[in-house]
Steps between C-alpha positions, in 0.01 A plus 500: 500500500537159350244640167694812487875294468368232280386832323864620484622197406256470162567839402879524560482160242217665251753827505795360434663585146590157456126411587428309170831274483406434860155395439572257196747332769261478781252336199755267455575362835110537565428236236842299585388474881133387416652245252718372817231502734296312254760246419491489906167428548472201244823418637291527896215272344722222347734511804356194648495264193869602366596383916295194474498381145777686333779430777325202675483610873287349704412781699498813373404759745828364702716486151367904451598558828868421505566728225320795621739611681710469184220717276566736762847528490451553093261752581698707766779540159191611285424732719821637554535574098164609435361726820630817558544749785172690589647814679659661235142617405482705880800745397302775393248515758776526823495836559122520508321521816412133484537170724817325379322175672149529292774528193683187575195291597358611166760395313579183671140428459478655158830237418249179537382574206704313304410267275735239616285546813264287398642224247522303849135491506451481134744181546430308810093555555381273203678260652388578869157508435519192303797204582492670897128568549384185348751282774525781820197691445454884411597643842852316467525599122476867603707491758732342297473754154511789799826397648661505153357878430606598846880344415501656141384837684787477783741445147372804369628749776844277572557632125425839568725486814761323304498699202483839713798392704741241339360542165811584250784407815757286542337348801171504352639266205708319702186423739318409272744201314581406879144440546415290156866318494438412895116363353649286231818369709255387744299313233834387346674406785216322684520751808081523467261506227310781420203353354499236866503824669201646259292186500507477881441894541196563256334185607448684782282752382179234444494403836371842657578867468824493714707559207272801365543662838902455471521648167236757544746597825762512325362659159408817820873493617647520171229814400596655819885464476435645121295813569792594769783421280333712213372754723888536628599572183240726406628808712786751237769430824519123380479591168820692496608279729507231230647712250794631708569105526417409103746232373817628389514898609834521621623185250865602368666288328841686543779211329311612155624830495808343406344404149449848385163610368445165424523411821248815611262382243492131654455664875217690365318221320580296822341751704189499272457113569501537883295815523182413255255185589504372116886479464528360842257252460676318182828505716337341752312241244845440354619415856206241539549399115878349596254194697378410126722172444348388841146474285718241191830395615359204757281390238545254297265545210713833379853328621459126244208637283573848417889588610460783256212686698791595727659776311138674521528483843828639524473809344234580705721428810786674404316754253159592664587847633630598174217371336281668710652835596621539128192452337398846637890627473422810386143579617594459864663863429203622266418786780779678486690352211512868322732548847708242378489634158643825652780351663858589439587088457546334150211267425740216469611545867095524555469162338769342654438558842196321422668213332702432785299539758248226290829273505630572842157321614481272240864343669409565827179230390744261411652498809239457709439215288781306535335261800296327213824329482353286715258319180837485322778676314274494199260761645780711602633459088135565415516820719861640409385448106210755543630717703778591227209448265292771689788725529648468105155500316189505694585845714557696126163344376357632833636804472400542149145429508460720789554795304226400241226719635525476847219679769556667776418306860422669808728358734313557831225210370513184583626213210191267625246518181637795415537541089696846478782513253367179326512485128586241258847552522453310855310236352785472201744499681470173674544328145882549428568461858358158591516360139906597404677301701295195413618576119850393606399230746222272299728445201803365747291335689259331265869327333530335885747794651280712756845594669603630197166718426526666835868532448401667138248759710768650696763550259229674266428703842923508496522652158192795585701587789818544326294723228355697784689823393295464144196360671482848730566702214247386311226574770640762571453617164152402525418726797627757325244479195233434731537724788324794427202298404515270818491859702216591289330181610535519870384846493132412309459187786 
């Protein structure tokens, strides 16, 4: 069975239409991942010195391991951006007269085949077999290289289980800053070290095989626990189970129907957002995009050296879902935007219930901002003075340079590596929004009156807001000129 899937699996690649696009990407990351693993291996052979000579520790087998469990708190997040679910391959072969368990354990055995798999050997055995064997001898050096594998294994199918069942969730994200802030408070804070707790726990490993036996144990539990949660899911009951439960079926916003068919627009494009991963996902970023300041505004480098560094930040605080969900404005809608094209509205209603609905969040940012207050009134100026700016100039350039060319995205995808509806209208874009308000702000501020710059921002912003009218009209001229070809677009992708 196991010839005959990986069978299917080569042929349903070599058969696809978009087989040669796919190939000179696979290519790509080929080459990219053997250049990493490369780098990693040098990297694995100079380990020792750069400890010993390059940062001066004494010891460094016990200096490597109080940060592993650091490396593999970095590699858990790699993981979760660059593996992907497995059973999405199994779908067409459930109503054949096969074993849904030989299915699973093929694919969750099939899944270790990743290459991230083994950059923890690539890594960590030049310096086992060298620094550790030369001082513990070889049996404690591969006990020592196994307990990492087994760890980076046990990672492997937590991701899976993550990804399968908080993966694009409210809980799932909120887990998952819960875990790393609680990890960096206790560091901060002085509640317990991480790397104490590392050094102590890895040491353990060259003094027998007790801590191979733990993680191999738990490595089995974790396997176990994943083969029944994916077998569970497997069966069509829980798969229509799921979907009678998606995110956002009976979602109504009803107060909008008091804004007209502006206000039906909005409830629609609202309704997109909760329903479809991709959408949902850069919500939910935007949410976790509001902790930013945390990253610059207790430091003092950017708050004496580089004051100015703080509008940056700020439009990406109070402007990162617009930035991100209007990027792809009109490609979001590039399935059925000859539906919309069909629809007894005006296209300046159409346009409008996407401008507010870009603004309404862009405020509701701000808001949620307001407790930087507590790094001073400055950062609250700094944040007022681009959110105007974001809703007077930088939502029209948004809006703009969507329409140049834009490709249609399938929504149901996830936004992890995922390249649909990127052109070089994205990449452009980011130009006129992160450089203008810095036009009005250096000159100000250079002449010794930063207040004054980040006063000049917003009422620039002020003056694009009270030109909105104009501003709409004129992109809403544009859409009109370009819609026809825009359908024509989405209908060759």
């Amino acid at each position: 069975m196991v010839t005959t899937l990986l069978s299917h699996g080569w042929k349903k690649i070599s058969r696809s239409v978009s087989f040669s696009k796919e190939l000179t990407t696979t290519i790509f990351l080929t080459l990219f991942g053997l250049m990493v693993l490369g780098y990693s291996l040098a990297l694995g052979f100079a380990l020792d010195r750069i400890i010993t000579n390059g940062l001066k520790q004494e010891d460094s087998f016990q200096f490597l391991n109080g940060l592993l469990l650091y490396y593999f708190v970095f590699e858990f997040m790699m993981r979760y951006f660059l593996q992907n679910l497995p059973v999405l391959d199994v779908q067409p072969y459930l109503h054949l007269p096969l074993k849904r368990s030989r299915i699973v354990h093929y694919l969750l055995v099939k899944s270790l085949t990743h290459g991230i798999n083994i950059l923890v050997f690539i890594l960590f055995s030049p310096f086992a077999f060298t620094a550790i064997a030369t001082r513990f001898g070889m049996a404690s050096a591969f006990s020592w290289i196994v307990t990492l594998g087994l760890i980076s294994f046990c990672l492997h199918y937590l991701v899976l289980l993550f990804k399968k069942g908080l993966d694009d969730t409210l809980w799932g994200l909120l887990t998952l800053v819960g875990i790393f802030s609680f990890l960096g408070a206790s560091d901060y804070y002085g509640w317990f070290k991480l790397s104490d707790l590392s050094a102590s726990l890895f040491a353990i490993s060259v003094r027998g095989y007790l801590l191979v036996v733990i993680c191999a144990l738990v490595l089995l539990s974790i396997y176990f626990f994943s083969f029944r949660f994916f077998l569970q899911g497997m069966y069509p009951e829980e798969v229509s189970f799921g979907k009678s439960n998606a995110w956002g079926k009976n979602h109504e916003l009803s107060f909008l129907q008091n804004f007209g068919s502006i206000g039906d627009w909005i409830n629609l494009e609202i309704k997109l957002i909760i329903r479809n991963k991709r959408p949902r996902t850069i919500l939910f970023l935007s949410a976790f995009f509001l902790l930013y300041g945390l990253i610059f505004y207790n430091n003092d480098t950017y708050t004496e050296k580089m004051p100015g560094f703080f509008l940056f930040v700020g439009i990406f605080i109070t402007g990162i879902f617009m930035l991100n969900y209007g990027q792809f404005l009109f490609s979001w809608q590039g399935g059925h935007f000859d539906f919309v094209l069909t629809r007894p509205i005006s296209l300046r209603q159409y346009i409008e219930s996407k401008y507010w609905l870009l603004s309404t969040v862009t405020v509701i940012c701000f808001l949620l901002s307001v407790p930087y207050v507590y790094f001073g009134w400055k950062i609250i100026l700094i944040h007022a003075a681009m959110t105007v700016f974001n809703l007077g100039i930088n939502i029209f350039v948004v809006m703009n340079v969507s329409l140049w060319e834009p490709k249609k995205i399938d929504l149901k995808k996830g936004a992890t590596f995922n390249y649909e509806g990127i052109g070089a209208a994205q990449w452009l874009m980011s130009i006129p929004v992160l450089v203008g308000p810095y036009l009005f702000y250096l000159p100000l501020s250079l002449m010794g009156y930063p207040i004054a710059g980040i006063l000049a921002v917003g009422g620039v912003g002020l003056i694009g807001i009270l030109f909105r009218t104009y501003l709409l009209e004129v992109t809403v001229r544009r859409l009109e000129q370009r819609r026809y070809a825009i359908a024509a677009g989405f209908r060759k992708d």
